[in-house]
PyMOL Python script that loads the backbone (N, CA, C, O; Angstrom):
from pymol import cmd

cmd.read_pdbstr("""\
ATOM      1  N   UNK A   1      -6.559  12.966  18.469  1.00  0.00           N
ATOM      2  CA  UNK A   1      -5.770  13.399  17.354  1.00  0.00           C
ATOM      3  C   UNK A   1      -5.582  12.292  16.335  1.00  0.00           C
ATOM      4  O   UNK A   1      -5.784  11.079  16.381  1.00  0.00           O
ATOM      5  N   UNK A   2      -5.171  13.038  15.484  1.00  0.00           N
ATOM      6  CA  UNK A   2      -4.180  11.758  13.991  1.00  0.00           C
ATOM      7  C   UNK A   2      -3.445  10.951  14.547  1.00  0.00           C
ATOM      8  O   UNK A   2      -2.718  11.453  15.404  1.00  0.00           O
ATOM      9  N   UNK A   3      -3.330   9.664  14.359  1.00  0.00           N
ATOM     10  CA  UNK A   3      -2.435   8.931  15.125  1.00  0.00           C
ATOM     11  C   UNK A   3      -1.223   9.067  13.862  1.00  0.00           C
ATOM     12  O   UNK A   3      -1.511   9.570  12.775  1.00  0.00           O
ATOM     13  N   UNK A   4       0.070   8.578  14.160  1.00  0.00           N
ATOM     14  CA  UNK A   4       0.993   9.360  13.581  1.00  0.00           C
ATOM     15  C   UNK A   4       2.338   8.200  13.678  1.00  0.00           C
ATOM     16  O   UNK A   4       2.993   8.104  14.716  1.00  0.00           O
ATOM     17  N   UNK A   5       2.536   7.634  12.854  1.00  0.00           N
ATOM     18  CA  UNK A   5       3.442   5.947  12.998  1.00  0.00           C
ATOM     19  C   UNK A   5       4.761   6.542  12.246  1.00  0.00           C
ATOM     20  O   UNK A   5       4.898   7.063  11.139  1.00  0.00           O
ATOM     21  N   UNK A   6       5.685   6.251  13.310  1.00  0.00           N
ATOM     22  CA  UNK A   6       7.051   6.092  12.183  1.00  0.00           C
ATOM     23  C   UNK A   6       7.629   4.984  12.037  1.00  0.00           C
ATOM     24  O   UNK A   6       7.766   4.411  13.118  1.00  0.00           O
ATOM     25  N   UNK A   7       8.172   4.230  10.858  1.00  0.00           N
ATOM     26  CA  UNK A   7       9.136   3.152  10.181  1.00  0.00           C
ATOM     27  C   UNK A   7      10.471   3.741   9.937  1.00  0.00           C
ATOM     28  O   UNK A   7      10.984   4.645   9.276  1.00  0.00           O
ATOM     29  N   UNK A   8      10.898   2.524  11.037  1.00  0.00           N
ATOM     30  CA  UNK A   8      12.495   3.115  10.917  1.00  0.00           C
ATOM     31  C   UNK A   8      13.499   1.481  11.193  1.00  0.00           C
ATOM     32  O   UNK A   8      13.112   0.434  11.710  1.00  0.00           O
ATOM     33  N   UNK A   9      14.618   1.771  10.718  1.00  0.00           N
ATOM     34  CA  UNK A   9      15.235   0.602  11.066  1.00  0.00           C
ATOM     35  C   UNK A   9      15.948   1.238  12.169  1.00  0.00           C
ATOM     36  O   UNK A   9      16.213   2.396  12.492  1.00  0.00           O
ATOM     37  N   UNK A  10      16.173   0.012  12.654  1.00  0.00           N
ATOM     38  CA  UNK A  10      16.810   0.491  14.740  1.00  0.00           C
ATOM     39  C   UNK A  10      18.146   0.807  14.429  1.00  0.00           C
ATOM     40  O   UNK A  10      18.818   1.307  15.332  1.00  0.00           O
ATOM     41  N   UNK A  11      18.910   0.522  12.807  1.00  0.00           N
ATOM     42  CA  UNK A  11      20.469   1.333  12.848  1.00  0.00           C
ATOM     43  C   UNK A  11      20.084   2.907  13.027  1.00  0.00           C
ATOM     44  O   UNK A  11      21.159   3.396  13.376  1.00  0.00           O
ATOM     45  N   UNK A  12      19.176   3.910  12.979  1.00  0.00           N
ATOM     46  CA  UNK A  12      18.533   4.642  13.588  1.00  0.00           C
ATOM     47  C   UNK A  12      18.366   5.077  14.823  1.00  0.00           C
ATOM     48  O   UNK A  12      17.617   6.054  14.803  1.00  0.00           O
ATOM     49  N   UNK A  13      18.575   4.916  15.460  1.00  0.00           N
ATOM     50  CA  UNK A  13      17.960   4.742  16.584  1.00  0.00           C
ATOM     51  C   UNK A  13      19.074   4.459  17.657  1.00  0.00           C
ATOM     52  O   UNK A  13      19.721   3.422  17.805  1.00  0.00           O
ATOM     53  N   UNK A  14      19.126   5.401  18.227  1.00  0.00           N
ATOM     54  CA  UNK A  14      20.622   6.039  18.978  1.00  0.00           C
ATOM     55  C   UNK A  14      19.867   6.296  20.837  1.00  0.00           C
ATOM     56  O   UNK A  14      19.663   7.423  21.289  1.00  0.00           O
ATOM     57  N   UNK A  15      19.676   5.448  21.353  1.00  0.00           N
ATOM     58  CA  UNK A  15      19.163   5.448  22.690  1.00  0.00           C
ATOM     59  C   UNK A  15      20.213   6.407  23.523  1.00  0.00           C
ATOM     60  O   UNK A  15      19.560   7.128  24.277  1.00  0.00           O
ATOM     61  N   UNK A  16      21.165   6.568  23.595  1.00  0.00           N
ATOM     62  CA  UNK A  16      21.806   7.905  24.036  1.00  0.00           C
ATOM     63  C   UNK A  16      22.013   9.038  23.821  1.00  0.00           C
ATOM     64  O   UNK A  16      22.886   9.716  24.364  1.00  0.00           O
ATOM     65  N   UNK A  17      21.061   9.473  22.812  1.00  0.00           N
ATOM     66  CA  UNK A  17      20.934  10.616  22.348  1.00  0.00           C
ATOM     67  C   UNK A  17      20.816  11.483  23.338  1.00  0.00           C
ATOM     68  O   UNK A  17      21.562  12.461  23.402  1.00  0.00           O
ATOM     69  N   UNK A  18      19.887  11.247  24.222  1.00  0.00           N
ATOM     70  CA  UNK A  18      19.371  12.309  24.883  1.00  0.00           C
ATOM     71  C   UNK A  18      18.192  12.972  24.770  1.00  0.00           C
ATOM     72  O   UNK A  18      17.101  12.482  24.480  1.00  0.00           O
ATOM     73  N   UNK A  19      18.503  14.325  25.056  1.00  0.00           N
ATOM     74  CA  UNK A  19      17.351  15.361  24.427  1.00  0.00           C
ATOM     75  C   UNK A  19      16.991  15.567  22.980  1.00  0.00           C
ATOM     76  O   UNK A  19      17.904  15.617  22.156  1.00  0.00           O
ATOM     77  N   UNK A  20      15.937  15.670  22.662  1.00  0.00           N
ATOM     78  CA  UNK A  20      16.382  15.809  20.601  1.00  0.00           C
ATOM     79  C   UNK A  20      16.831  17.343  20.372  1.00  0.00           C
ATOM     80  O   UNK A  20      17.117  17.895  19.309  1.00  0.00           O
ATOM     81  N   UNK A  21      16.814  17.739  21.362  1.00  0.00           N
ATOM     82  CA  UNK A  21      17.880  19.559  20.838  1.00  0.00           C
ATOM     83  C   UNK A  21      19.119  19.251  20.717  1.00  0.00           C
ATOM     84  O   UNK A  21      19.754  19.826  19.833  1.00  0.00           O
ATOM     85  N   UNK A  22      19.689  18.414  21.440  1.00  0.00           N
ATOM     86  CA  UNK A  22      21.186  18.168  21.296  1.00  0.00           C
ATOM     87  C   UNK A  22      21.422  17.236  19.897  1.00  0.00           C
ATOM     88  O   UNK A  22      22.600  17.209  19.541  1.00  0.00           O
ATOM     89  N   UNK A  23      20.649  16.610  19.207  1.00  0.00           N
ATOM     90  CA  UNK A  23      20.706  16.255  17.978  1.00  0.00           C
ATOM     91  C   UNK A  23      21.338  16.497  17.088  1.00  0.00           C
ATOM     92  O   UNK A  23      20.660  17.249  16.388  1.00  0.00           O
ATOM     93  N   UNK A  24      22.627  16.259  16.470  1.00  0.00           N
ATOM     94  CA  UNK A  24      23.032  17.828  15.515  1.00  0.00           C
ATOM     95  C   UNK A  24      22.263  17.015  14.308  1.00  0.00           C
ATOM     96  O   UNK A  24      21.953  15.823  14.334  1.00  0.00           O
ATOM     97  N   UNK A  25      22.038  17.927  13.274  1.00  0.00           N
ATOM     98  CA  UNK A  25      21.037  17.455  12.130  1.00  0.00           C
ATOM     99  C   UNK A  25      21.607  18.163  11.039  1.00  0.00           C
ATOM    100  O   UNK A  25      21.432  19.379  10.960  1.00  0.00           O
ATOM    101  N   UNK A  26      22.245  17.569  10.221  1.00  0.00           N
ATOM    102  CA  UNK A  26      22.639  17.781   8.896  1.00  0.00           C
ATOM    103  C   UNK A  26      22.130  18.419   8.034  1.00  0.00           C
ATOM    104  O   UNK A  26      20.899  18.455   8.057  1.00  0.00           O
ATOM    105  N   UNK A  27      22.734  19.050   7.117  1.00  0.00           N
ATOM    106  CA  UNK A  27      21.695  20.430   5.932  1.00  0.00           C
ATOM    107  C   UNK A  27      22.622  19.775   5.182  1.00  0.00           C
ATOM    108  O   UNK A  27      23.760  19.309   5.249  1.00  0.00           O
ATOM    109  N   UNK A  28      21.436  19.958   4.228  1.00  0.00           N
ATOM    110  CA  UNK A  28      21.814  18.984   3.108  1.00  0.00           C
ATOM    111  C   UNK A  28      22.007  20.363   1.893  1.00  0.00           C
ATOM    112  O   UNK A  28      21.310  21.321   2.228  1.00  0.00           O
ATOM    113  N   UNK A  29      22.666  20.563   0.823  1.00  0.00           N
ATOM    114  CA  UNK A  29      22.780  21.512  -0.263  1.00  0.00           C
ATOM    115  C   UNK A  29      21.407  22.206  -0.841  1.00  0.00           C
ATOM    116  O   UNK A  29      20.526  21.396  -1.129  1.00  0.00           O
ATOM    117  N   UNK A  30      21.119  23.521  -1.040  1.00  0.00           N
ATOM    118  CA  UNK A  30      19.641  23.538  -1.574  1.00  0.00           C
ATOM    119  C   UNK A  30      19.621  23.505  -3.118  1.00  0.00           C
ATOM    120  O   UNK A  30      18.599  23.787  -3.744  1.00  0.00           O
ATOM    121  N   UNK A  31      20.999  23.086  -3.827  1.00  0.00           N
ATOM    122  CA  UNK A  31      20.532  22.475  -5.067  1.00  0.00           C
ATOM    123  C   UNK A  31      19.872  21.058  -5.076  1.00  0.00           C
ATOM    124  O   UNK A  31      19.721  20.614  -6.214  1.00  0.00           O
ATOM    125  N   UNK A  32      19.445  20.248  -4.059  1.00  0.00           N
ATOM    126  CA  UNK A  32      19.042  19.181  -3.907  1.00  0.00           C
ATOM    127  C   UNK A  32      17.611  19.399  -3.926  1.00  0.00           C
ATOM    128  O   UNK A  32      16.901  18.476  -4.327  1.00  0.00           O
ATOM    129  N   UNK A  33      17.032  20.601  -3.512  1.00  0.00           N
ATOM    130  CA  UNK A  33      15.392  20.387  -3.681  1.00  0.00           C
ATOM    131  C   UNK A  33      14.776  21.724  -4.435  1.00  0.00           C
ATOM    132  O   UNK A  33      13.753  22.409  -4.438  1.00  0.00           O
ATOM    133  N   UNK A  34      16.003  21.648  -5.038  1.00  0.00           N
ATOM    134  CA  UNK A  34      15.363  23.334  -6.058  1.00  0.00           C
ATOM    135  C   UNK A  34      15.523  22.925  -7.576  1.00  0.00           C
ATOM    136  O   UNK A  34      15.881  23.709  -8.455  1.00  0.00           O
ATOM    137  N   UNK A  35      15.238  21.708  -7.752  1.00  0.00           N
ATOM    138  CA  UNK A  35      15.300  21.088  -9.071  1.00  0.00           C
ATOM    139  C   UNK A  35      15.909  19.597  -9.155  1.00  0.00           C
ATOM    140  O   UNK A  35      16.565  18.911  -8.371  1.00  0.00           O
ATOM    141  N   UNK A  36      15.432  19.415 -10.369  1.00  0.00           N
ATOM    142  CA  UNK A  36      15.887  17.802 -10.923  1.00  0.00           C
ATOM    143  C   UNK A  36      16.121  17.869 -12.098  1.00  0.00           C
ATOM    144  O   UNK A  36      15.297  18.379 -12.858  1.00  0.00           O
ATOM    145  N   UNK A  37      17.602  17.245 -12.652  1.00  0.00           N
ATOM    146  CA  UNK A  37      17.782  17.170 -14.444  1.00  0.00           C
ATOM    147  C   UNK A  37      18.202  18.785 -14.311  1.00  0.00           C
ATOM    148  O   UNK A  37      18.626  19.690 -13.592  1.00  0.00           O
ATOM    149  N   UNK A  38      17.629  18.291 -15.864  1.00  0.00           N
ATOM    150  CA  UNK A  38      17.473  20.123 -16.301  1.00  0.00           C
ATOM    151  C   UNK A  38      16.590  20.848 -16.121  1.00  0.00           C
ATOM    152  O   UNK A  38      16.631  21.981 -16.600  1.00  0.00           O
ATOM    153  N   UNK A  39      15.258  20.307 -15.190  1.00  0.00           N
ATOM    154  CA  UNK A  39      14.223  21.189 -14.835  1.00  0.00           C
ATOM    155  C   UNK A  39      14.436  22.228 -13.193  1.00  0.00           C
ATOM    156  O   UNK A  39      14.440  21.727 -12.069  1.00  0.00           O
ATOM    157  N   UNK A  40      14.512  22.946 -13.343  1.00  0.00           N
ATOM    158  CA  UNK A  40      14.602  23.816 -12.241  1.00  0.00           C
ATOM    159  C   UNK A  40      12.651  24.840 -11.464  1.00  0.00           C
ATOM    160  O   UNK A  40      11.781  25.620 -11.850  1.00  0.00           O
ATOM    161  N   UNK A  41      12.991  24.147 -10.430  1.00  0.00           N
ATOM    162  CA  UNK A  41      11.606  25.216  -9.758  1.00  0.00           C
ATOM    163  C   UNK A  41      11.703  26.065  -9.017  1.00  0.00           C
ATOM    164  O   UNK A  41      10.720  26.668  -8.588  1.00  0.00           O
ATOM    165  N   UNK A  42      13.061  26.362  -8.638  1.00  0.00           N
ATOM    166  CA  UNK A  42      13.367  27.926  -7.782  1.00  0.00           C
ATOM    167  C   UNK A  42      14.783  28.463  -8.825  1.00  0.00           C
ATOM    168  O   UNK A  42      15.604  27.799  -9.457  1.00  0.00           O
ATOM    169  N   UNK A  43      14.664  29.468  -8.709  1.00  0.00           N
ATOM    170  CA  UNK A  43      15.966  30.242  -9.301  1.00  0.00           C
ATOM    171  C   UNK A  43      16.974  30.145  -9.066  1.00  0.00           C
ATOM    172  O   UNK A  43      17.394  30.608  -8.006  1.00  0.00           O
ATOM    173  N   UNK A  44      17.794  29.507  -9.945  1.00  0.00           N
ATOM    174  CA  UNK A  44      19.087  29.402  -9.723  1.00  0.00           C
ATOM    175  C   UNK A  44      19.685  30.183  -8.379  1.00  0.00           C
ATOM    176  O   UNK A  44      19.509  31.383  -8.169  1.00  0.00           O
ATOM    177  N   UNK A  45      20.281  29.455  -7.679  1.00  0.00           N
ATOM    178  CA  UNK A  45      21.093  30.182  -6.650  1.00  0.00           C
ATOM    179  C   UNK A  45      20.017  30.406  -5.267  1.00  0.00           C
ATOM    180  O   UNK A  45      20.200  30.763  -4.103  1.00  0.00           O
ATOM    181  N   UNK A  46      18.979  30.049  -5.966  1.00  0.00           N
ATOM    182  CA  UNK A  46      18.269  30.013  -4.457  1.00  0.00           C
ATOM    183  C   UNK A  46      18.417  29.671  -3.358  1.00  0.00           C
ATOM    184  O   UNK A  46      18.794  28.502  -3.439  1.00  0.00           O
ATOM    185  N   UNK A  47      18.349  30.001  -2.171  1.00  0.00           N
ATOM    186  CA  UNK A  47      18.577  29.600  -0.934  1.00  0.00           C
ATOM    187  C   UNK A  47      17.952  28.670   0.020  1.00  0.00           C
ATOM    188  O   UNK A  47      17.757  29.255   1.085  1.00  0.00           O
ATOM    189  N   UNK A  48      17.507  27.262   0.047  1.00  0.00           N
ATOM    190  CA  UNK A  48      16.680  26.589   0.658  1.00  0.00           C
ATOM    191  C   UNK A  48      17.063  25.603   2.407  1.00  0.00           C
ATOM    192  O   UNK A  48      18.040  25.217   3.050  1.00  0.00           O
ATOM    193  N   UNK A  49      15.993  25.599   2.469  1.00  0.00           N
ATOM    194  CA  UNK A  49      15.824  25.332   4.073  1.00  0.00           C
ATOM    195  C   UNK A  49      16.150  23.568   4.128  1.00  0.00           C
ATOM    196  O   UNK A  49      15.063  22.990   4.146  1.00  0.00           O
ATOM    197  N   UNK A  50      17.068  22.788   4.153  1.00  0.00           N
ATOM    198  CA  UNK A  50      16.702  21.738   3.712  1.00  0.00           C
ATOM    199  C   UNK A  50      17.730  20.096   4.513  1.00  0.00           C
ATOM    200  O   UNK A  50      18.415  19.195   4.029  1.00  0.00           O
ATOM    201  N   UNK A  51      17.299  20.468   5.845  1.00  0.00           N
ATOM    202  CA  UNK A  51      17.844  19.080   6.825  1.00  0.00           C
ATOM    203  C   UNK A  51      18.091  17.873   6.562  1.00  0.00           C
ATOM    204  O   UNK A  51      17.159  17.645   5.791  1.00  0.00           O
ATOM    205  N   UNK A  52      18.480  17.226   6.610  1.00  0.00           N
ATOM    206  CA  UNK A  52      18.754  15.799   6.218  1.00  0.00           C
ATOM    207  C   UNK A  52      17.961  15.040   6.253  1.00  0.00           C
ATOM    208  O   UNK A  52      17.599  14.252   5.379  1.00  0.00           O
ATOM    209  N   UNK A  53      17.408  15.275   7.823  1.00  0.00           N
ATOM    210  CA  UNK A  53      15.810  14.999   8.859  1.00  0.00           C
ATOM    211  C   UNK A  53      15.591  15.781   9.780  1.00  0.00           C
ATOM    212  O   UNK A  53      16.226  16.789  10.092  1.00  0.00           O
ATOM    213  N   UNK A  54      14.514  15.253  10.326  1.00  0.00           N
ATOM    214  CA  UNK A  54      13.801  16.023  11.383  1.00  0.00           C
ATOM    215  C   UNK A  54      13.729  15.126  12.765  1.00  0.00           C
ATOM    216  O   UNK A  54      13.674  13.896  12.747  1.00  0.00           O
ATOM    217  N   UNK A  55      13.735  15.807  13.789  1.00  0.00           N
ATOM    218  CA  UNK A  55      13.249  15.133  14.872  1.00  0.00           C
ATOM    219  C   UNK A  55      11.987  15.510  15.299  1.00  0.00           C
ATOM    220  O   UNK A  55      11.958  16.706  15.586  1.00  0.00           O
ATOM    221  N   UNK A  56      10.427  14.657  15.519  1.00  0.00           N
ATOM    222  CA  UNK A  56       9.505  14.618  15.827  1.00  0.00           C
ATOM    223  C   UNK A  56       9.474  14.587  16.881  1.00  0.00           C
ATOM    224  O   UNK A  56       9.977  13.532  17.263  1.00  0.00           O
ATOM    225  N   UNK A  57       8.954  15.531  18.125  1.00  0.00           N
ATOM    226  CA  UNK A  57       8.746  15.141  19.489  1.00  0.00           C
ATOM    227  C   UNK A  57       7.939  14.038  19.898  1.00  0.00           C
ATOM    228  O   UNK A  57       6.907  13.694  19.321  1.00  0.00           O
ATOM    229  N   UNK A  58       8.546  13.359  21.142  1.00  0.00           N
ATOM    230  CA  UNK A  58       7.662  12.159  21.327  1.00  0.00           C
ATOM    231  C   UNK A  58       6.367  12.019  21.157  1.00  0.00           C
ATOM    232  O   UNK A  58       5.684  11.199  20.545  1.00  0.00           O
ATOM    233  N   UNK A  59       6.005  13.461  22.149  1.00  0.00           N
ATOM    234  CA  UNK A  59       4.166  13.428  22.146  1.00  0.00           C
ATOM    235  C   UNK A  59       3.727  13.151  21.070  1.00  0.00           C
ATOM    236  O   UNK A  59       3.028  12.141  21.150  1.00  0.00           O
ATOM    237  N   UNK A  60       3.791  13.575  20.016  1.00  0.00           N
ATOM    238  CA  UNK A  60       3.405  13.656  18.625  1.00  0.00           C
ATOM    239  C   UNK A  60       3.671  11.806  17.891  1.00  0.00           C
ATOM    240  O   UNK A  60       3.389  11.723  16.696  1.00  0.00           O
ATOM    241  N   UNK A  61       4.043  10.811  18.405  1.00  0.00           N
ATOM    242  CA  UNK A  61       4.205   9.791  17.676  1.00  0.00           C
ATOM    243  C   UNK A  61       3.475   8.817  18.400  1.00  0.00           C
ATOM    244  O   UNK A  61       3.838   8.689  19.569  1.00  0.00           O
ATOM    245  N   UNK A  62       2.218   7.845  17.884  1.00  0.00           N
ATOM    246  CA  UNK A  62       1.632   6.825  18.408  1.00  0.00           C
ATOM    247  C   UNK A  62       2.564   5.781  18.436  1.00  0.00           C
ATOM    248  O   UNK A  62       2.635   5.325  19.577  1.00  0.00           O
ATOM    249  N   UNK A  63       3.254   5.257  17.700  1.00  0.00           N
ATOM    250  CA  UNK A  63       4.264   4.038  17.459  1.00  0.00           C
ATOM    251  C   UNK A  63       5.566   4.120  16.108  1.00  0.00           C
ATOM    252  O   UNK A  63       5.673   4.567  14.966  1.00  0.00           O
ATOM    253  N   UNK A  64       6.264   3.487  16.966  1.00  0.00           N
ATOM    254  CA  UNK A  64       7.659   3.090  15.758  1.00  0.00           C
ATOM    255  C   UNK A  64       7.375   2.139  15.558  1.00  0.00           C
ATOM    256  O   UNK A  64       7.036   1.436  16.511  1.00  0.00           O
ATOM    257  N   UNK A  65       7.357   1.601  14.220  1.00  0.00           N
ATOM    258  CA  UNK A  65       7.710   0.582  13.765  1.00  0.00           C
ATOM    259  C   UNK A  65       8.925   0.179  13.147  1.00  0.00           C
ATOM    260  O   UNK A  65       9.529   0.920  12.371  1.00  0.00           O
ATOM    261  N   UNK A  66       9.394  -1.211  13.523  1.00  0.00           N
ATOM    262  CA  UNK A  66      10.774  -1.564  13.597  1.00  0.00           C
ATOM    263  C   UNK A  66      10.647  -3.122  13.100  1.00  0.00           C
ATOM    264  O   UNK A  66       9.715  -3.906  13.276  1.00  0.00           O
ATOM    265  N   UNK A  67      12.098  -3.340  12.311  1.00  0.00           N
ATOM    266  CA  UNK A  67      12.280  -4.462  11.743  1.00  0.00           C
ATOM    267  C   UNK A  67      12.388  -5.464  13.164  1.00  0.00           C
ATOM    268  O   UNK A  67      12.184  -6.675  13.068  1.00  0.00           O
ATOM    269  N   UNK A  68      12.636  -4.993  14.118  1.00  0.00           N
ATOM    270  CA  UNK A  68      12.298  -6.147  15.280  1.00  0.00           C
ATOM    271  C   UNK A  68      11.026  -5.752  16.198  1.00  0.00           C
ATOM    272  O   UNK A  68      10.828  -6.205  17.325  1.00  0.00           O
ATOM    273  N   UNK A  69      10.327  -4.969  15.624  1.00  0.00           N
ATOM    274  CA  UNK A  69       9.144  -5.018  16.577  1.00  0.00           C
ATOM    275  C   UNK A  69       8.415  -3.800  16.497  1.00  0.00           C
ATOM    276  O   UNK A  69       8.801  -3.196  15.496  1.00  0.00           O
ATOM    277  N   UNK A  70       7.478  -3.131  17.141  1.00  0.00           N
ATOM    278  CA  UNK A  70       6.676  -2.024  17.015  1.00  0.00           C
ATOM    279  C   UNK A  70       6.606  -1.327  18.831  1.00  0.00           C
ATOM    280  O   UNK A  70       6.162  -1.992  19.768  1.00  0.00           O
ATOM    281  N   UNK A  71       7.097  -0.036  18.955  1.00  0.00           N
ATOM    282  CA  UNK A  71       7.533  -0.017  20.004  1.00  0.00           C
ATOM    283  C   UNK A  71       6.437   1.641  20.165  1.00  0.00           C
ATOM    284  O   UNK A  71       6.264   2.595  19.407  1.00  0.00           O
ATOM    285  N   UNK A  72       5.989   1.340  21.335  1.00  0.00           N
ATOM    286  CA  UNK A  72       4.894   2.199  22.429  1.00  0.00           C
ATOM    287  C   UNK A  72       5.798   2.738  22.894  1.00  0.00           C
ATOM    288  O   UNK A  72       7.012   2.535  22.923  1.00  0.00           O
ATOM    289  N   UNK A  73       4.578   4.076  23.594  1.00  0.00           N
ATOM    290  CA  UNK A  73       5.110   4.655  24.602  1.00  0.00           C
ATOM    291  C   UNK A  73       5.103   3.832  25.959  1.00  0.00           C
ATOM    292  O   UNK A  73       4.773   2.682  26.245  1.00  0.00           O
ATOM    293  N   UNK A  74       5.462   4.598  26.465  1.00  0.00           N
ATOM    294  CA  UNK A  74       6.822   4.935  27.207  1.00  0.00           C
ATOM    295  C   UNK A  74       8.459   4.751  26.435  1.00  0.00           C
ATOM    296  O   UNK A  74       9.265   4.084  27.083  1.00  0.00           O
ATOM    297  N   UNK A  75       8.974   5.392  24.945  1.00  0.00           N
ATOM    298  CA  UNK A  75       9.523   5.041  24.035  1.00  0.00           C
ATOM    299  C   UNK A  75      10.831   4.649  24.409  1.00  0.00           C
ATOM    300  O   UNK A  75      11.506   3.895  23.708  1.00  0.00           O
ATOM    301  N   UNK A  76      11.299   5.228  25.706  1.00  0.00           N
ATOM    302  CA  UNK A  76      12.960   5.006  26.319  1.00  0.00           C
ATOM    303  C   UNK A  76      12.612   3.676  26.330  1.00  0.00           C
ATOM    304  O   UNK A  76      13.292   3.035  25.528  1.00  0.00           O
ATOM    305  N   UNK A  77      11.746   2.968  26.986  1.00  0.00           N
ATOM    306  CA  UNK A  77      11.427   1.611  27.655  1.00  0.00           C
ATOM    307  C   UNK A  77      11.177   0.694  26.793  1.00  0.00           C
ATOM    308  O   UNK A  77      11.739  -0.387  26.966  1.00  0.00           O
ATOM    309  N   UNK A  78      10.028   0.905  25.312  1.00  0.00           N
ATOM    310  CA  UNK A  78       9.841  -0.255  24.500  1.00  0.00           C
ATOM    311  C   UNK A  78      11.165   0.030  23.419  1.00  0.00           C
ATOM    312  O   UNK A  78      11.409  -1.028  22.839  1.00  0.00           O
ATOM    313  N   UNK A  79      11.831   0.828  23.100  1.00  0.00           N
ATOM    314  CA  UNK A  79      13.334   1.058  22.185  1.00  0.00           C
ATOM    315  C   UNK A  79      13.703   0.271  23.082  1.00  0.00           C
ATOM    316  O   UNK A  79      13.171  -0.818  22.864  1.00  0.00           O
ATOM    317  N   UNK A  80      14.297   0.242  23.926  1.00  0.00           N
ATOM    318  CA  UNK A  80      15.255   0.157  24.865  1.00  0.00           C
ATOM    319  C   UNK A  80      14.825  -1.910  24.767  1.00  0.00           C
ATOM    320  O   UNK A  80      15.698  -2.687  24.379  1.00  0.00           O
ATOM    321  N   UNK A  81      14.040  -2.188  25.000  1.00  0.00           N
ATOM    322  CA  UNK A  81      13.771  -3.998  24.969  1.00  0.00           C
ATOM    323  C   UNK A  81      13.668  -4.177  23.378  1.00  0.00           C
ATOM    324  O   UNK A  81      13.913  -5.293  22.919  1.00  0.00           O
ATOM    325  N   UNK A  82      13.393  -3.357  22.703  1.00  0.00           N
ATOM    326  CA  UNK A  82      13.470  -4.139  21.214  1.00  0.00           C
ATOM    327  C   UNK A  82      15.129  -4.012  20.702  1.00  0.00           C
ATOM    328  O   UNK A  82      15.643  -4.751  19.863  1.00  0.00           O
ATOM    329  N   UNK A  83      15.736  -3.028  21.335  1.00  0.00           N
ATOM    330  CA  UNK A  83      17.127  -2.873  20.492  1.00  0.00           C
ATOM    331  C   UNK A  83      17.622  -4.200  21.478  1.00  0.00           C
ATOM    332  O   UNK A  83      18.465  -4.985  21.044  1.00  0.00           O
ATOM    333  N   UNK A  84      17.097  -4.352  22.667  1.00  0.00           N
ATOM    334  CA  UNK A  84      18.211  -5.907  23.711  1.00  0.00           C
ATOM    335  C   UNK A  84      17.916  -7.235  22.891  1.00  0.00           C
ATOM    336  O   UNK A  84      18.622  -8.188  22.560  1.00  0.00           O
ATOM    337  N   UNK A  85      16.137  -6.792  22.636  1.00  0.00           N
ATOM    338  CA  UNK A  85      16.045  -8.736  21.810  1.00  0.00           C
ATOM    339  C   UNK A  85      17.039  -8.456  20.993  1.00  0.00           C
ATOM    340  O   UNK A  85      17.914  -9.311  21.131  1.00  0.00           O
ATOM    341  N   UNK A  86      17.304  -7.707  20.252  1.00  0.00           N
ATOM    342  CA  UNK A  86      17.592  -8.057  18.333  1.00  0.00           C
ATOM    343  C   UNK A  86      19.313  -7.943  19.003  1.00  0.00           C
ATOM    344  O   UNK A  86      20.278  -8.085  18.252  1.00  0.00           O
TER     345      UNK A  86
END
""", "prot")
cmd.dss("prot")
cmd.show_as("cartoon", "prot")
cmd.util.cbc("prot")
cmd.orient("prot")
């Protein structure tokens, strides 16, 4: 497959999370992506789909990259020694 890198800073990065279903994930207003200024690209009052973020399942990520390091799978295990160095 695509190999598939995320950049993140480790204030991010919440090792007790858990499962990523238990995640709660923020919705952000859908006047935030239904225009800019005075230009509008959906109709006023439109209704949009629009999270704060997303959670990517592990399988799906070759590496994090991190202001203290670049962390592999097994991701509990290399998070877990880059958040102890820093």
């Amino acid at each position: 497959g695509v190999p598939f890198f995320i950049a993140a800073p480790t204030t991010t990065i919440d090792p007790g999370a858990g499962d990523r279903r238990a995640i709660p994930i923020e919705f952000r207003a859908s006047e935030e992506v239904g225009g800019y200024g005075e230009t509008r690209w959906s109709p006023e009052g439109t209704e949009a789909y629009n999270p704060a973020f997303d959670v990517t399942p592990a399988r799906f990520i070759s590496a994090i990259v991190t202001e203290l390091g670049v962390a592999k799978p097994p991701f509990d295990v290399s998070l877990r020694g880059l958040l102890e160095s820093g």
